[in-house]
N, C-alpha and C positions, 0 to 999 in steps of 0.2 A: 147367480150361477155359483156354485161350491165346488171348491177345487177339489180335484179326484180324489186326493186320500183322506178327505173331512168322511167325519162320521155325523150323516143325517140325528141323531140321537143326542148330539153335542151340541147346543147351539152356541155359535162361535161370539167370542164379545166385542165391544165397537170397536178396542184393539186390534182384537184380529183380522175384524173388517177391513179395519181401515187401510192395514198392512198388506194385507192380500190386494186390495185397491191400488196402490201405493206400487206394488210389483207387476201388476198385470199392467201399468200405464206407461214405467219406466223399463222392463224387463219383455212385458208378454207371457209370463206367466204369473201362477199365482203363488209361488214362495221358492226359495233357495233351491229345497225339496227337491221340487219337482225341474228346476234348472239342473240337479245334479244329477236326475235320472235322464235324462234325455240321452236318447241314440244320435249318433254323428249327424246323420242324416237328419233328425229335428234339430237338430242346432244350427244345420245350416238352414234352412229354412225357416227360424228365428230372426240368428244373422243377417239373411235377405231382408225381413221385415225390417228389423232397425234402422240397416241403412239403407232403404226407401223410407223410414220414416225420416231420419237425420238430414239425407236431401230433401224431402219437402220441407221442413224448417229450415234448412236454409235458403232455400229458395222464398220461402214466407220474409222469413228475418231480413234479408236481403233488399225485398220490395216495400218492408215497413219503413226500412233505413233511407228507399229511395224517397219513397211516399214524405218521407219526414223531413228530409233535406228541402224535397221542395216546398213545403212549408213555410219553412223556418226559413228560407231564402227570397219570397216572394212577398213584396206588398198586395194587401189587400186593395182592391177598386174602389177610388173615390169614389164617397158616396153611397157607400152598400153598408148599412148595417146590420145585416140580419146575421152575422157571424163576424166574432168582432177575435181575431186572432193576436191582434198586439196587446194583447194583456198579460199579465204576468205568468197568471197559473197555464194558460194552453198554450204559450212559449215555452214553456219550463218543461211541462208534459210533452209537449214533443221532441224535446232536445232530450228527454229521457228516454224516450220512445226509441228515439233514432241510436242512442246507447246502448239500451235493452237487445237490439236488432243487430246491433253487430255482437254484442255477447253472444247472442244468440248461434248464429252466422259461423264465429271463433271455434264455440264450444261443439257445436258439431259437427265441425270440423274434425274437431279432436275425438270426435264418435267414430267418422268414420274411417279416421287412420289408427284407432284404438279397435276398430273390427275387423280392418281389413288384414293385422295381423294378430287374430286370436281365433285359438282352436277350443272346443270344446275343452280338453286336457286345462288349457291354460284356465279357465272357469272354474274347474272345480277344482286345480291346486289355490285360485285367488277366494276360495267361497272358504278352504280354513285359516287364511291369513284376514280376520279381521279388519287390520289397516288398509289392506291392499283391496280387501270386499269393500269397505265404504270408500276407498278412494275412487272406485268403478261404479259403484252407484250413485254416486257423486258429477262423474262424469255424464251418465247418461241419463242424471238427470237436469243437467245444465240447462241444454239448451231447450227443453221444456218449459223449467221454468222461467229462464232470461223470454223467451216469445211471450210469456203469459204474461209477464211483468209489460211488455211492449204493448201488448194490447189492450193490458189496463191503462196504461201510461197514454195512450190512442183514444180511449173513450172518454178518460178523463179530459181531456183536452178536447175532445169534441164538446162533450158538455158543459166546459166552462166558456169553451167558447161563444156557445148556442146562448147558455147564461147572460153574458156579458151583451149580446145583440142583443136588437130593441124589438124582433118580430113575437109576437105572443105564439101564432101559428107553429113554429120552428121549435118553439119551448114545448108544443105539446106533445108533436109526434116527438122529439127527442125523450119525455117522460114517458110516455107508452112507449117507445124503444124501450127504454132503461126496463121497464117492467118486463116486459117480453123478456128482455135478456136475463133477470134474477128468476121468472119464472123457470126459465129455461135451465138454466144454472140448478134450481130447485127438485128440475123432472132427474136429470143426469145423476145427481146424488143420491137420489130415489133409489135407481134404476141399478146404478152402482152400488149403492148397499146390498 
């Protein structure tokens, strides 16, 4: 999809792609641009967006954080190998996980007390102060990428776990997981370009 003031005749380069990508994931739209022409009324309705997105990662970050405590707190059942969690790497990865999650959790926080008091005005006086624009994009992309960090930090640790057990069965579907999911990863980038 090409954002409204591209010119069909121009094709854009994987820079620009990527940046246009880069703002529609952390912003909702597709450049500065088009954040600064927006009418009151699309900005609230941005607004709204964000922080219904900001609340569901915290509510995600939140439940990884829980998910990971109990983890990390719980011995595994005599006798069950087929997931062997006291080992180093998916101890370590979920104790990262469980970090990731509360960054997460913190920073968007600070989203949406950072939106609940900003108006349109205050956007595009912060989109010609430079500092003050990547200090805001910064922010709102924290807690994006603190969850994404967690659930890498979550898979890793599934899989070293699954690794480390002695079930061959468990190794498989976790490798057709992992594919499924680089596949998946592969269609989105696609789709996104």
């Amino acid at each position: 999809m090409s954002a409204p003031d591209d010119n069909d005749d121009n094709p854009r380069s994987i820079k620009q792609r990527l940046k246009e990508c880069a703002f529609r994931i952390l912003l909702g739209t597709s450049s500065l641009h088009a954040l600064d022409k927006m009418k009151p009324s699309e900005w609230s309705e941005l607004r709204q967006r964000l922080n219904n997105r900001a609340e569901n990662i915290n509510v995600v970050g939140a439940l990884a954080v829980a998910t990971a405590a109990v983890f990390l707190t719980t011995d595994a059942p005599d006798g069950v190998l087929l997931i062997n969690w006291n080992r180093e790497l998916p101890y370590f990865c979920l104790a990262a996980c469980a970090g990731c999650g509360m960054l997460a959790v913190m920073s968007g926080l600070g989203v949406l007390v950072f939106l609940d008091g900003t108006d349109h005005g205050s956007i595009t006086k912060a989109l010609k102060n430079t500092f003050r624009f990547a200090a805001i994009f910064t922010l709102l992309a924290m807690p994006f990428i603190f969850l994404s960090a967690a659930s890498l930090c979550a898979g890793i640790a599934w899989m070293g776990a699954v690794w480390f057990g002695d079930t061959l069965w468990i190794k498989l579907i976790v490798t057709i997981g992992c594919t499924v999911f680089l596949f998946t990863l592969f269609v989105i980038g696609v789709v996104l370009y």
